[in-house]
TORPA-4810 file (N, C-alpha, C, O; in nm, 3 decimals):
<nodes>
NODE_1_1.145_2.980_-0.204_1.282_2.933_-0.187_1.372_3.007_-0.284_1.348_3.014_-0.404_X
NODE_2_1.483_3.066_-0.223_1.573_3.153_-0.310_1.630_3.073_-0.435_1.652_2.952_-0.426_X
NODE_3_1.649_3.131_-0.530_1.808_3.090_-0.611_1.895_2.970_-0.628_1.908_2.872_-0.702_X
NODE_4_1.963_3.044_-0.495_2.063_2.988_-0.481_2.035_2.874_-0.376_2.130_2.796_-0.379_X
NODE_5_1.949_2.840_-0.294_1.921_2.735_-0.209_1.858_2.643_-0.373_1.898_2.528_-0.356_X
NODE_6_1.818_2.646_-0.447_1.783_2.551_-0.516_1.878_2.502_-0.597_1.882_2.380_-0.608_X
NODE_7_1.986_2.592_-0.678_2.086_2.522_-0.742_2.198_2.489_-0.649_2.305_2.463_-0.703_X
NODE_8_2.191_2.485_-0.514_2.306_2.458_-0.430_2.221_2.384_-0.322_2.189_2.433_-0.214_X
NODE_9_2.178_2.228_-0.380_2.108_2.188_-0.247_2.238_2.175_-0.104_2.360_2.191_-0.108_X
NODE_10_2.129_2.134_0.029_2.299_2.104_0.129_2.337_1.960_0.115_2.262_1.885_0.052_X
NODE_11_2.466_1.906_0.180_2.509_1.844_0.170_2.699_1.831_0.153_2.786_1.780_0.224_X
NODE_12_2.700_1.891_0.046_2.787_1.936_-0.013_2.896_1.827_-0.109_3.005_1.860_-0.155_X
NODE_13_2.832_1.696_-0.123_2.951_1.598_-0.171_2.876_1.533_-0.279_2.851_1.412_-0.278_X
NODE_14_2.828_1.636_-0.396_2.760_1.614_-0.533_2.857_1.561_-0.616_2.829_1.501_-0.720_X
NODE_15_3.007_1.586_-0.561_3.099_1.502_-0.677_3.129_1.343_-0.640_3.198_1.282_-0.722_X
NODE_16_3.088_1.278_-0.537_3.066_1.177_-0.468_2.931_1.091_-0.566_2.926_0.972_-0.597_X
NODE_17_2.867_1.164_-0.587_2.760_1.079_-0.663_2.804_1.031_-0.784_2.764_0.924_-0.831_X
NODE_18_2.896_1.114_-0.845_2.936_1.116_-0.984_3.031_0.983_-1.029_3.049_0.928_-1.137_X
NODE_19_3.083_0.958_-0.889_3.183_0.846_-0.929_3.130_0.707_-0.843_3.202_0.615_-0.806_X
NODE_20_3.010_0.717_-0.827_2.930_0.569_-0.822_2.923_0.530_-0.940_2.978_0.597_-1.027_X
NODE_21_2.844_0.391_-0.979_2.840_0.268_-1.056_2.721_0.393_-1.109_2.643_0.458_-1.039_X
NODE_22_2.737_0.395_-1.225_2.613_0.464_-1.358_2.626_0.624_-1.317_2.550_0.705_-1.371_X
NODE_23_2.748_0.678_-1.199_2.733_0.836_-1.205_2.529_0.903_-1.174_2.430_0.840_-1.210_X
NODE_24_2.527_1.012_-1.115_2.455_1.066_-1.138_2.266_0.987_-1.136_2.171_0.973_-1.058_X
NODE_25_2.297_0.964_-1.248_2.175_0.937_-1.310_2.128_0.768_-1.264_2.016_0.724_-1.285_X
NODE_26_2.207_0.711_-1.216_2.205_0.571_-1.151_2.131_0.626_-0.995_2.032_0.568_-0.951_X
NODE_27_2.202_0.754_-0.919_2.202_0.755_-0.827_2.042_0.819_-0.790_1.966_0.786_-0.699_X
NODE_28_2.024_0.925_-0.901_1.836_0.916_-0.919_1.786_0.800_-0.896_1.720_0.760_-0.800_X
NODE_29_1.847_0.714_-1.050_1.715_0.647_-1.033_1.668_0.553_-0.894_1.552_0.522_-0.863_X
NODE_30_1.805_0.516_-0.818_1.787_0.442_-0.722_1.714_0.545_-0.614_1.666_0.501_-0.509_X
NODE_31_1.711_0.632_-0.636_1.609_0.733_-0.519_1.461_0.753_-0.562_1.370_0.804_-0.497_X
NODE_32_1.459_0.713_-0.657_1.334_0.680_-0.746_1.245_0.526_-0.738_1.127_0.529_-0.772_X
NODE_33_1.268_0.478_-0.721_1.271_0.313_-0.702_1.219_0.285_-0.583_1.151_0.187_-0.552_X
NODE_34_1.271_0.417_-0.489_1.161_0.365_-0.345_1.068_0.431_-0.309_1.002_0.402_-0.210_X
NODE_35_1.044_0.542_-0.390_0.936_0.653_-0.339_0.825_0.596_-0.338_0.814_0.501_-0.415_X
NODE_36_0.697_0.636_-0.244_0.612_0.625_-0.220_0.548_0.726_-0.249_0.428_0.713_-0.268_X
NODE_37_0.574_0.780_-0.254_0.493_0.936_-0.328_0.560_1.027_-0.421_0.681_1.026_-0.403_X
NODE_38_0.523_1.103_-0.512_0.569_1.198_-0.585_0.685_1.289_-0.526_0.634_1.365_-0.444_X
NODE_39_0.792_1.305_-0.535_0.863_1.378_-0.490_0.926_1.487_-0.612_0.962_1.451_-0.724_X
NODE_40_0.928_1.610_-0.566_0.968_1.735_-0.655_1.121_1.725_-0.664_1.196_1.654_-0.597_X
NODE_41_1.153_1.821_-0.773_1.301_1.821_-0.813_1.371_1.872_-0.709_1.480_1.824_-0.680_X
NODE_42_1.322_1.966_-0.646_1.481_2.001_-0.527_1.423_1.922_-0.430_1.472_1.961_-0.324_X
NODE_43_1.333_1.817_-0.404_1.415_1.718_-0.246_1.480_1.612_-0.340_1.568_1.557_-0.275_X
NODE_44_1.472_1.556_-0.479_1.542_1.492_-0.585_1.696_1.546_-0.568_1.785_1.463_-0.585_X
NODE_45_1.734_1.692_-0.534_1.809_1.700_-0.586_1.857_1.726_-0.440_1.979_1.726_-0.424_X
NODE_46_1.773_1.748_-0.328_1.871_1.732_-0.196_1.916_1.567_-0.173_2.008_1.532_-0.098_X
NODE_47_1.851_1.496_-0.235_1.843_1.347_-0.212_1.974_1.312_-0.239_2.047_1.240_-0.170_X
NODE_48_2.011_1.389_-0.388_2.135_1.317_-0.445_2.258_1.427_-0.466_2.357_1.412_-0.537_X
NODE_49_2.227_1.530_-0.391_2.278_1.659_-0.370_2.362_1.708_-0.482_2.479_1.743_-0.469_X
NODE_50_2.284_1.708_-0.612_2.331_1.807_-0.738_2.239_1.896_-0.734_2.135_1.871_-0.673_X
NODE_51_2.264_2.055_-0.816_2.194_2.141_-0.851_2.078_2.072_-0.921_2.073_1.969_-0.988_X
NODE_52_1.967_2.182_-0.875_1.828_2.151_-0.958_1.794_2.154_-1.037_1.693_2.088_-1.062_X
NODE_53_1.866_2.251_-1.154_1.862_2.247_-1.309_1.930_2.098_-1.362_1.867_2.029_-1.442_X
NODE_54_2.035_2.063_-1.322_2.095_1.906_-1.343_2.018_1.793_-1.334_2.029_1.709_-1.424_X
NODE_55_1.923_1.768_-1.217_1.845_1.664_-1.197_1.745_1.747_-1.240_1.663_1.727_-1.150_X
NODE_56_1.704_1.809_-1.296_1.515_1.828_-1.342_1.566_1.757_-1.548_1.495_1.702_-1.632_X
NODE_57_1.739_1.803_-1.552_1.755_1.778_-1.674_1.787_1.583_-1.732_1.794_1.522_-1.839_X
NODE_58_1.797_1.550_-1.570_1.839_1.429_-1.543_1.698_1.324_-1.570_1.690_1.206_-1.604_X
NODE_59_1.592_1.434_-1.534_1.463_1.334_-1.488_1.399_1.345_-1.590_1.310_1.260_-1.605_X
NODE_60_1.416_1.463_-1.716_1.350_1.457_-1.826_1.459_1.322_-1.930_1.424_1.240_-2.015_X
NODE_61_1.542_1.342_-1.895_1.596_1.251_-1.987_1.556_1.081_-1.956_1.562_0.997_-2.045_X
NODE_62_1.532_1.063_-1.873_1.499_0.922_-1.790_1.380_0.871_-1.820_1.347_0.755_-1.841_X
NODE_63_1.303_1.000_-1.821_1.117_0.970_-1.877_1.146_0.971_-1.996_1.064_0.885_-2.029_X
NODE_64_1.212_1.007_-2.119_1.242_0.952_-2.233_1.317_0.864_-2.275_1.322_0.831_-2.393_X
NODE_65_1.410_0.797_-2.153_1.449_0.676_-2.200_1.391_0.562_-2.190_1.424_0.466_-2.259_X
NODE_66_1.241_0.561_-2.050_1.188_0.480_-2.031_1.053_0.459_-2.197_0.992_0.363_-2.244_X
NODE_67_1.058_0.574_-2.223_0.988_0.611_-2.306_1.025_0.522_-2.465_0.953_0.497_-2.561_X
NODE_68_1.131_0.500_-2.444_1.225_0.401_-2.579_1.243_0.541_-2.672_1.233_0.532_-2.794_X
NODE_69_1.269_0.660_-2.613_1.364_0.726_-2.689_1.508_0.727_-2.689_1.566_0.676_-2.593_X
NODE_70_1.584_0.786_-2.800_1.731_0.815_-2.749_1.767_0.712_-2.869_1.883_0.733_-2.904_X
NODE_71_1.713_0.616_-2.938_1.725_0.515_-2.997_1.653_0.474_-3.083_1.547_0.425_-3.041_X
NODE_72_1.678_0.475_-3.252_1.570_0.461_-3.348_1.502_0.273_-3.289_1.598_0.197_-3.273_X
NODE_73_1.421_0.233_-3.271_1.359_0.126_-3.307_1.376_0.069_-3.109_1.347_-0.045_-3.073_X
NODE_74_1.408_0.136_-3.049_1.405_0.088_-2.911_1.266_0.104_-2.880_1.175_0.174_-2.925_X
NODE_75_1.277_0.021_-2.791_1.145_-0.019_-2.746_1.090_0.018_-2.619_1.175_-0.012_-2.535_X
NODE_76_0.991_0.069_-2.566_0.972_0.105_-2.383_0.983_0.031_-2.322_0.987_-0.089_-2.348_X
NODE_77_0.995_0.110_-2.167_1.030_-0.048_-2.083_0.886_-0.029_-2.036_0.798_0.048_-2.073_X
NODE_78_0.890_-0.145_-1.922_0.756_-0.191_-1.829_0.733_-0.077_-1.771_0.613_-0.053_-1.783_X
NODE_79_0.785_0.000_-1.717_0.766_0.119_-1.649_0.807_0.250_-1.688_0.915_0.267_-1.744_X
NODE_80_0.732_0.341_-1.663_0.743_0.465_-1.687_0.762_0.579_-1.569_0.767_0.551_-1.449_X
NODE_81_0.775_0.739_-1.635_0.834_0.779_-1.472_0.760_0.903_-1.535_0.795_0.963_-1.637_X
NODE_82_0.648_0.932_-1.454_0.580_1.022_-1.466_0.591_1.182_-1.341_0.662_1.197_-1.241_X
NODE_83_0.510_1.255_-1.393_0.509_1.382_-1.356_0.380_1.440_-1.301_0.302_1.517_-1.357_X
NODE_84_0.372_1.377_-1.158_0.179_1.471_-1.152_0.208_1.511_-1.012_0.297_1.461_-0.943_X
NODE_85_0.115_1.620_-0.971_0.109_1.627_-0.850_0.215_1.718_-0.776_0.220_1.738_-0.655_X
NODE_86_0.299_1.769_-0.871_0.395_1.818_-0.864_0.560_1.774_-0.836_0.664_1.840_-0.824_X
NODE_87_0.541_1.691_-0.834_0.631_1.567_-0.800_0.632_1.436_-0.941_0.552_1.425_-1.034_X
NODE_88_0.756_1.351_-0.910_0.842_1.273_-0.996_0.827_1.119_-0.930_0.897_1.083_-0.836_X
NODE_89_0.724_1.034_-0.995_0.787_0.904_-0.961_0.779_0.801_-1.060_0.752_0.837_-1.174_X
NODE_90_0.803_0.639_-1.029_0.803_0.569_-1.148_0.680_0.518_-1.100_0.633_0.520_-0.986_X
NODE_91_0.623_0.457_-1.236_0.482_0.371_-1.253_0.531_0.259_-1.343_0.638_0.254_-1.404_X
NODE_92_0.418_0.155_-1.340_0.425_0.065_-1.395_0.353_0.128_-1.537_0.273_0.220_-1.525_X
NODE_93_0.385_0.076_-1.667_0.333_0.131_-1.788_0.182_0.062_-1.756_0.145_-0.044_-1.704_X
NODE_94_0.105_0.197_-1.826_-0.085_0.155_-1.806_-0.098_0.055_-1.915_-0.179_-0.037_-1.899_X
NODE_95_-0.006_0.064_-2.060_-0.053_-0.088_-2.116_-0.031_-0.227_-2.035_-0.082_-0.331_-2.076_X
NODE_96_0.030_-0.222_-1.946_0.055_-0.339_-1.878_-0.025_-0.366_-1.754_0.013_-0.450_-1.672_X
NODE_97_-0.150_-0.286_-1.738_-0.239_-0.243_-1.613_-0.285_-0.404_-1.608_-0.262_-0.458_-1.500_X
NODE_98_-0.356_-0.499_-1.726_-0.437_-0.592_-1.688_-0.335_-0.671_-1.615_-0.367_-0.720_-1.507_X
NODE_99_-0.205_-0.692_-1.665_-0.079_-0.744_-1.633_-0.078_-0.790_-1.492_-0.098_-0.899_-1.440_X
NODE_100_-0.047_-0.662_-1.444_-0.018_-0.632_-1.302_-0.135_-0.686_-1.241_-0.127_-0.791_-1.178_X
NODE_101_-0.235_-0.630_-1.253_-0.366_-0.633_-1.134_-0.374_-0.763_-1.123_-0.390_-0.827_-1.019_X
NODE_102_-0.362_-0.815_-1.264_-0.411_-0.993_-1.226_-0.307_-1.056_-1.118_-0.355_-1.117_-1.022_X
NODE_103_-0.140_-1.040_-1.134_-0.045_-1.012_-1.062_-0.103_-0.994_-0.875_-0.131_-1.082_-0.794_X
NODE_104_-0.105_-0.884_-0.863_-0.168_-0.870_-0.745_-0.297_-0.924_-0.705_-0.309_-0.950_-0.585_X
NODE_105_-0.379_-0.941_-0.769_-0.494_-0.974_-0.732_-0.489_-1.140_-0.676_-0.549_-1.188_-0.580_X
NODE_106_-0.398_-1.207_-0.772_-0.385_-1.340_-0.722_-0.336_-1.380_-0.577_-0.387_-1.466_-0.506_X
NODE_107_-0.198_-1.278_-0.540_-0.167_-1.290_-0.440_-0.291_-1.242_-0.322_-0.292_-1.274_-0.203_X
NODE_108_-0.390_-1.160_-0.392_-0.501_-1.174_-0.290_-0.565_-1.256_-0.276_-0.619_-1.276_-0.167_X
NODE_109_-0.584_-1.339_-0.386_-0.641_-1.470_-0.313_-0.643_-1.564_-0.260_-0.734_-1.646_-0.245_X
NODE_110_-0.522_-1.561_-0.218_-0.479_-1.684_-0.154_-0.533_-1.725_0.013_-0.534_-1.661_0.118_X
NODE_111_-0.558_-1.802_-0.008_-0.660_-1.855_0.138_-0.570_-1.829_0.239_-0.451_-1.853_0.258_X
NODE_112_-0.708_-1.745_0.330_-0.653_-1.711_0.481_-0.636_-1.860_0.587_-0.676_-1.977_0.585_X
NODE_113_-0.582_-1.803_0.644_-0.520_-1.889_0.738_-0.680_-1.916_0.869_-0.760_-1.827_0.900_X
NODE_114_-0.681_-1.990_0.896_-0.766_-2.085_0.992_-0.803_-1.948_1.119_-0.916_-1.915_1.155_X
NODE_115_-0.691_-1.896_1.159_-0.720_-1.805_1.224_-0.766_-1.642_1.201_-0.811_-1.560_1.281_X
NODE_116_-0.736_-1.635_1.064_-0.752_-1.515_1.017_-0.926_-1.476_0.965_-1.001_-1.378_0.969_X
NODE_117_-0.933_-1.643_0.906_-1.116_-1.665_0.918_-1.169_-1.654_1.035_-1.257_-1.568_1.033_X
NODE_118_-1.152_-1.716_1.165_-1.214_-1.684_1.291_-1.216_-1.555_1.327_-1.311_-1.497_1.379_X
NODE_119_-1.070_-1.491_1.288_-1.121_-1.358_1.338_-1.202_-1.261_1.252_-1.263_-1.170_1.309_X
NODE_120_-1.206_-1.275_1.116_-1.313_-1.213_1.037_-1.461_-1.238_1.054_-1.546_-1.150_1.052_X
NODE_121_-1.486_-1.374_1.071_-1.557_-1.420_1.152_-1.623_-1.360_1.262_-1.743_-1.334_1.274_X
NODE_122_-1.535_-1.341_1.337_-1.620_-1.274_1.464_-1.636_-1.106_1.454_-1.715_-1.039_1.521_X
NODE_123_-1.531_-1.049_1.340_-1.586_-0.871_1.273_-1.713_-0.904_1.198_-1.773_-0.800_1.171_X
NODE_124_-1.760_-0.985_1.166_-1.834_-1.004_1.075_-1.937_-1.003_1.115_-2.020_-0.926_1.068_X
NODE_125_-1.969_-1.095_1.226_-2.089_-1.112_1.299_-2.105_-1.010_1.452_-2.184_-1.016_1.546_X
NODE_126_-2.010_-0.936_1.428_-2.023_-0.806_1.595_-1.992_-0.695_1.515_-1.995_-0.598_1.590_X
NODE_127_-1.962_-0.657_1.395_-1.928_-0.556_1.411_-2.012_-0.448_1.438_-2.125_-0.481_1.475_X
NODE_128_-1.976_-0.264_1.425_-1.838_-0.316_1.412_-1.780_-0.325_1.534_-1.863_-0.301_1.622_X
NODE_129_-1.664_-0.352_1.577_-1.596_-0.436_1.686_-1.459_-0.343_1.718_-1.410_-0.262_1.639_X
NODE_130_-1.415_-0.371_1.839_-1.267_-0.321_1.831_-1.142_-0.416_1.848_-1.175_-0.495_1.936_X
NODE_131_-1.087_-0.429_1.829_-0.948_-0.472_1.781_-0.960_-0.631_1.978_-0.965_-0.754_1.972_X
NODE_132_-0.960_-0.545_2.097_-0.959_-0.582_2.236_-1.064_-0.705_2.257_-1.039_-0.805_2.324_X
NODE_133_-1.227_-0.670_2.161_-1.330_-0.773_2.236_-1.283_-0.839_2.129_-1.273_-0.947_2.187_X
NODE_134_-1.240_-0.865_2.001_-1.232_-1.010_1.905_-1.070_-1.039_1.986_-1.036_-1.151_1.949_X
NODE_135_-1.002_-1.001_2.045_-0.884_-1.061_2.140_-0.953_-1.133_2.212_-0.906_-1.245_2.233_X
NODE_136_-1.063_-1.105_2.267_-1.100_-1.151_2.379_-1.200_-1.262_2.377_-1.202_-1.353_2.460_X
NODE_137_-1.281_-1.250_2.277_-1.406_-1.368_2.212_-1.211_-1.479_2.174_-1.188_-1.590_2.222_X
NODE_138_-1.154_-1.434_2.122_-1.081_-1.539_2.040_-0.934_-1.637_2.155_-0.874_-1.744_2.146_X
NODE_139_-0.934_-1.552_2.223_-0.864_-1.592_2.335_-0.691_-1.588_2.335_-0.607_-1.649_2.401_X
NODE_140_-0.680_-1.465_2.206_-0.567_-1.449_2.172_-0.540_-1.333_2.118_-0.635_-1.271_2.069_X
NODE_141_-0.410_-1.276_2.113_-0.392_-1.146_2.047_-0.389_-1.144_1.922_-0.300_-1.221_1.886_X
NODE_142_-0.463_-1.076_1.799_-0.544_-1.078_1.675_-0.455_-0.975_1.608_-0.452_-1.000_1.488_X
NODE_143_-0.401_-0.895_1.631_-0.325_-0.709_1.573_-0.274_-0.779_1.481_-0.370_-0.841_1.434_X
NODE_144_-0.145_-0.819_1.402_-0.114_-0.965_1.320_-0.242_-0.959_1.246_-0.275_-0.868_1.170_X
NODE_145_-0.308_-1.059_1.274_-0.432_-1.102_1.209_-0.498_-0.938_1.146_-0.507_-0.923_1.024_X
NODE_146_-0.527_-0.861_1.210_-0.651_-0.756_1.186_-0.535_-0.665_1.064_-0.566_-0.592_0.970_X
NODE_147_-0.426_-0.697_1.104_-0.347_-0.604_0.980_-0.363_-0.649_0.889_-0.378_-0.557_0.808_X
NODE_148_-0.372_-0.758_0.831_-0.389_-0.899_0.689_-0.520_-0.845_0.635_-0.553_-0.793_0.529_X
NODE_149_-0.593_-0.880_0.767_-0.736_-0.852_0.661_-0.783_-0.720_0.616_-0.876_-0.709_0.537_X
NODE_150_-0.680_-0.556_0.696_-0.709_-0.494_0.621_-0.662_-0.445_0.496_-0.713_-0.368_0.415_X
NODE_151_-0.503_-0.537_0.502_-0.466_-0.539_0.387_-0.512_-0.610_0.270_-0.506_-0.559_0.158_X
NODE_152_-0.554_-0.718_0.290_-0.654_-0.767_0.205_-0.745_-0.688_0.151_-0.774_-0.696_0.031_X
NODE_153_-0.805_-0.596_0.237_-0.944_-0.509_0.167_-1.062_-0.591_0.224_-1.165_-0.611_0.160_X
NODE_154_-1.042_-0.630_0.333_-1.192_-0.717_0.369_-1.270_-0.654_0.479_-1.392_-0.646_0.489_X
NODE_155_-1.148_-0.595_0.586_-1.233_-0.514_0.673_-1.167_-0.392_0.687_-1.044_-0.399_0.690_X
NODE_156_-1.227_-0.261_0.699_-1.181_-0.116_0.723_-1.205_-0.066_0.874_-1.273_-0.130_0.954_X
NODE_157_-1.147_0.041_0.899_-1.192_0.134_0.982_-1.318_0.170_0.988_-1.369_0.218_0.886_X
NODE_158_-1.410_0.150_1.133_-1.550_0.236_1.114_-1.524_0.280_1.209_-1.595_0.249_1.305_X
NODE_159_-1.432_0.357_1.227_-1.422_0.512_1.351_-1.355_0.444_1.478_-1.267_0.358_1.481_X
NODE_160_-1.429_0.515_1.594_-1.395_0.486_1.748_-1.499_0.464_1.793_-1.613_0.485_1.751_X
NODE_161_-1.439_0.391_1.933_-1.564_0.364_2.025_-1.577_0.479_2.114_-1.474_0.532_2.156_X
NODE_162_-1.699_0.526_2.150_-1.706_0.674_2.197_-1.651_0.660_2.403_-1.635_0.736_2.498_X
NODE_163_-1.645_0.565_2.383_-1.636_0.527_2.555_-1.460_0.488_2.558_-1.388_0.556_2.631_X
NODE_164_-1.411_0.398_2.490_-1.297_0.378_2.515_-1.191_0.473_2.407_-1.074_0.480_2.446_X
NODE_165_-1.216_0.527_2.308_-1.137_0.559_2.202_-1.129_0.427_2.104_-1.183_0.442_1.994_X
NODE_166_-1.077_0.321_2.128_-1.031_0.231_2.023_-1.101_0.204_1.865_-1.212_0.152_1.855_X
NODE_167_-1.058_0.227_1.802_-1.052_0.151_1.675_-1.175_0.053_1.668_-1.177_-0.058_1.723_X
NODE_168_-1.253_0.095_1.612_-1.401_-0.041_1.520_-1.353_-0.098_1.398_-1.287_-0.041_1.310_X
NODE_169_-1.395_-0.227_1.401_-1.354_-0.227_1.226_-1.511_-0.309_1.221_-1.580_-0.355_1.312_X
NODE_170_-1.531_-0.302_1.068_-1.628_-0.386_0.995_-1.577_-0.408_0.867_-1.479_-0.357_0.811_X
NODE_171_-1.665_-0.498_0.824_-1.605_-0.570_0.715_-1.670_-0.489_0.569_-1.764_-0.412_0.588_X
NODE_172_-1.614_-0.509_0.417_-1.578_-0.388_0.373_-1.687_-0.521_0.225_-1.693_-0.640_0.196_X
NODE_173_-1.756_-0.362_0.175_-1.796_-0.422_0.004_-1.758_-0.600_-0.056_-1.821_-0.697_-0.098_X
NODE_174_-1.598_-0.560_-0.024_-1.506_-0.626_-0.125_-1.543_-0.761_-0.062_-1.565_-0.868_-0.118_X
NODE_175_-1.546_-0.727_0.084_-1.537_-0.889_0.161_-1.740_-0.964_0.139_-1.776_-1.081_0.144_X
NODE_176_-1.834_-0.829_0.116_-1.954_-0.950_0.030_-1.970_-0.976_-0.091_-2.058_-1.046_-0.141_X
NODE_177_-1.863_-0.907_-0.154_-1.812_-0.951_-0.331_-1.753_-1.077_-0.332_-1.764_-1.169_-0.413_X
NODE_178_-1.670_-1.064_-0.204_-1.592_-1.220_-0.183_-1.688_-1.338_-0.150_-1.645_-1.450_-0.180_X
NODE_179_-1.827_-1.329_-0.086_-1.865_-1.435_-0.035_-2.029_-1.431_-0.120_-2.140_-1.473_-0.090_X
NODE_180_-1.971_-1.352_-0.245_-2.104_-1.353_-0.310_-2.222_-1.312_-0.240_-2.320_-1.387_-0.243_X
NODE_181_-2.226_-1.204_-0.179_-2.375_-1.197_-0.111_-2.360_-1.026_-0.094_-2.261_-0.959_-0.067_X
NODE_182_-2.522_-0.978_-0.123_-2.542_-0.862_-0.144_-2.525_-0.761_-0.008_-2.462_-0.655_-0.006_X
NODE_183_-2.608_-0.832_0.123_-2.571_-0.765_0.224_-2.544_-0.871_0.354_-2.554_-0.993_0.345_X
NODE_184_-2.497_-0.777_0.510_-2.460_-0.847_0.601_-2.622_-0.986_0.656_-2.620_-1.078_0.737_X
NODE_185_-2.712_-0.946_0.586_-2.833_-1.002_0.593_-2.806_-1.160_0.582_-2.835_-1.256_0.654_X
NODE_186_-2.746_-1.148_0.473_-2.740_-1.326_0.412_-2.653_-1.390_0.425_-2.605_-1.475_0.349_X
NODE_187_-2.611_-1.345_0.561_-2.412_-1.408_0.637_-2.516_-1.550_0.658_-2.619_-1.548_0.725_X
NODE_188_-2.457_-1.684_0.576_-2.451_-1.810_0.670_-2.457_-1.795_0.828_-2.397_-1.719_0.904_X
NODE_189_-2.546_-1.888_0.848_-2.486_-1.952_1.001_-2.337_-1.966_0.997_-2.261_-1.982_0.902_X
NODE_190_-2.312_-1.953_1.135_-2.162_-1.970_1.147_-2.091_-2.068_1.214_-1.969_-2.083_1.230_X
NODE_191_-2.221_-2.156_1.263_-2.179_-2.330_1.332_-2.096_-2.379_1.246_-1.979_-2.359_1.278_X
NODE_192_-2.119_-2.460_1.106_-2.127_-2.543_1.020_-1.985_-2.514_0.959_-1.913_-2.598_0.906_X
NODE_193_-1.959_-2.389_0.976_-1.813_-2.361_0.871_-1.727_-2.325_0.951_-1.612_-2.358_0.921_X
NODE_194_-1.743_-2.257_1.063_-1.623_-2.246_1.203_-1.642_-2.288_1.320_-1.646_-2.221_1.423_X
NODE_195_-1.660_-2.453_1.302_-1.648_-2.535_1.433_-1.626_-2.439_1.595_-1.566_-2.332_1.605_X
NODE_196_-1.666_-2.483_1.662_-1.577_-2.377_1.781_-1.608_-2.212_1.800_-1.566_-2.145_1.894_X
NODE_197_-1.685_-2.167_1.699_-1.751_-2.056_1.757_-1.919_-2.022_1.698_-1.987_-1.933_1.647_X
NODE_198_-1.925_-2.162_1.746_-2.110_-2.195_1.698_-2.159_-2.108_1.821_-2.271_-2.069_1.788_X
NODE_199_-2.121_-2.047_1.979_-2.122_-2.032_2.052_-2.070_-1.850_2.083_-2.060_-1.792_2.191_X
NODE_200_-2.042_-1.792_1.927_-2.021_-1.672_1.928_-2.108_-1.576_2.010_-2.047_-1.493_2.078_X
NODE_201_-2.258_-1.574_2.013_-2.283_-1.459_2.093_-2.281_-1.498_2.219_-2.267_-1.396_2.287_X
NODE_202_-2.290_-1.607_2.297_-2.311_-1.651_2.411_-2.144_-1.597_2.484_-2.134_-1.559_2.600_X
NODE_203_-2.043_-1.604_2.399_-1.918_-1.594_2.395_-1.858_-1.425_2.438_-1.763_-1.391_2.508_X
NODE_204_-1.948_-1.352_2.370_-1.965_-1.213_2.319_-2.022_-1.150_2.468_-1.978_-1.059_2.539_X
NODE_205_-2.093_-1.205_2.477_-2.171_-1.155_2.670_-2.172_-1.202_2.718_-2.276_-1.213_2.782_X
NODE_206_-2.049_-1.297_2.751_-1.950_-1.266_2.903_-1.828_-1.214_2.879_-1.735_-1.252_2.951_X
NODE_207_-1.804_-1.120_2.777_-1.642_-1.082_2.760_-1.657_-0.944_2.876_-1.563_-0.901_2.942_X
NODE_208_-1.790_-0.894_2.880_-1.801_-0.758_2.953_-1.912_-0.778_3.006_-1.963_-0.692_3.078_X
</nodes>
């Protein structure tokens, strides 16, 4: 990339940024705040359309303010704004790692919903399965449901089905960490704890 395409991102209304609420450096950081990935100084600086020497000078100053420089006896904040990968984003500070995880982790535990067990339930005991036959053992559309639990971390992707294409899932490490048990070997019966599909394989062959 030439020169002049880097100190002249397009756009053209870099003096527009300047006279927002915090100028400039407000207008980073709010382009900062949503990244999902590392982003480099010139799409930073097409983002907020100043030259690239300005925002690379913008983003070093920011990682030292988060840093509690700039100020004898200031203190860091919770987050920091690091540099890897070739790209610029913010993190949560690593002293605050146990912080957070416990943070998130709680919101993982919070008990699934009545239906979200049935349908793990039935990945559990077929897998792995595709997304169509636990619709169909369950007598309802599951997509909703199958997104939760892989956000949870309980069941993953195990490829395609070689006949239809679709999506397999099975259930993941985390989910026999969750139920205390080493392998799919020592799954409980499944009468006793999900009423109503004591009747799972009988259920299973007549779907096809």
């Amino acid at each position: 990339m030439s020169e002049d395409v880097q100190q002249a991102p397009a756009g053209g209304e870099g003096a527009g940024v300047e006279s927002l609420p915090g100028g400039a450096r407000a207008a980073l950081e709010a382009v900062l705040m949503v990244l999902d990935q590392p982003a480099t100084d010139i799409e930073l600086a097409t983002a907020v359309d100043l030259p690239v020497a300005q925002v690379s000078a913008l983003l070093h100053e920011l990682q030292e303010d988060y840093d509690g420089g700039g100020s004898p006896g200031r203190a860091p904040r919770g987050f920091e704004l690091r540099k890897l990968a070739g790209g610029w984003r913010i993190f949560s500070r690593s002293d605050f790692a146990d912080i957070v995880s416990g943070f998130v982790l709680e919101g993982q535990t919070a008990r699934l919903t009545q239906a979200a067990l049935e349908t793990l339930a039935v990945i559990a005991y077929r897998q792995p399965v595709a997304r169509s036959r636990v619709s169909a053992i369950r007598g309802v559309n599951v997509d909703s449901v199958v997104r939760t639990l892989v956000q949870r971390g309980l069941i993953e992707d195990s490829g395609t089905d070689p006949e239809t294409g679709a999506v397999l899932y099975r259930t993941t490490s985390y989910f026999l960490e969750r139920l205390g048990i080493g392998s799919l070997s020592e799954l409980p019966e499944l009468a006793p704890h999900l009423p109503g599909l004591e009747h799972l394989a009988d259920i299973d062959e007549s779907v096809y």
